[in-house]
N, C-alpha and C positions, 0 to 999 in steps of 0.2 A: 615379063620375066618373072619366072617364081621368088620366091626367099631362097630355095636351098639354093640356087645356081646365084644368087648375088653372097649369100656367103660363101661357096666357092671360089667365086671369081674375088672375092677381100683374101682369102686366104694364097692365093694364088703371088701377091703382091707382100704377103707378110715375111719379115726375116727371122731366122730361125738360129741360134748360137750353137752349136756345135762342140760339146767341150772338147779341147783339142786340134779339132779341125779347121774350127773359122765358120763363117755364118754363110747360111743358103738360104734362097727364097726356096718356100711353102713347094712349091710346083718343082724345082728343078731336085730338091732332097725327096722329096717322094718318087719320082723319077728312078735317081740314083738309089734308091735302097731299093725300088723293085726289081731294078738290071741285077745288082747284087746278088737279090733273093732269087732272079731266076738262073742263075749262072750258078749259085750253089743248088740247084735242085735239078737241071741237067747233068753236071756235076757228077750228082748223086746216083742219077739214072744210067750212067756209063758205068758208075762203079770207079768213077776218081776220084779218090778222095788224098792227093796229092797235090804240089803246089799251091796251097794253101796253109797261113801260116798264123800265129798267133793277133798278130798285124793287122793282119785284112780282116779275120773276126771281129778280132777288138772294135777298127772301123767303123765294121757291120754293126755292132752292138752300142756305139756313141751313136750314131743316125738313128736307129731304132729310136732308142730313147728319147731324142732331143723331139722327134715325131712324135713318140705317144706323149712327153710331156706336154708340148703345144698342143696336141688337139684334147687334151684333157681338161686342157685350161682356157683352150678359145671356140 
C-alpha cells in the first residue's frame, strides 16, 4: 500500500465541523459538495439559473470551506 492511499483512507474516517450544519466524515462532505457542484453546473448548461436560493449557496459555501480548511491543515 503506498502513503498517499493510507492518507486517504485516514482522511476518509476524519470529522469534519461544518459551521452551521453539523459534522461530516472527510468522504461523505466531499461527496456531497461534488453532487452540489455538479448540479449547479448542469444547471448552468440548460440555462437555469432558477430555483436556487440564497440558502443552498450559502450551504454550498460553509462545505467548501470547512473542506478547504481541513485539507489545509491536514
Amino acid at each position: 500500500m503506498k502513503l498517499k492511499d493510507l492518507l486517504i483512507e485516514k482522511k476518509k474516517d476524519d470529522t469534519i465541523q461544518v459551521r452551521g450544519l453539523g459534522t461530516y466524515d472527510y468522504k461523505s462532505l466531499s461527496k456531497k459538495v461534488g453532487k452540489m457542484v455538479d448540479d449547479l453546473s448542469k444547471r448552468n448548461r440548460k440555462g437555469n439559473h432558477t430555483g436556487l436560493g440564497k440558502r443552498q449557496l450559502g450551504t454550498l459555501s460553509a462545505m467548501w470551506e470547512a473542506l478547504a480548511d481541513y485539507e489545509e491543515n491536514h
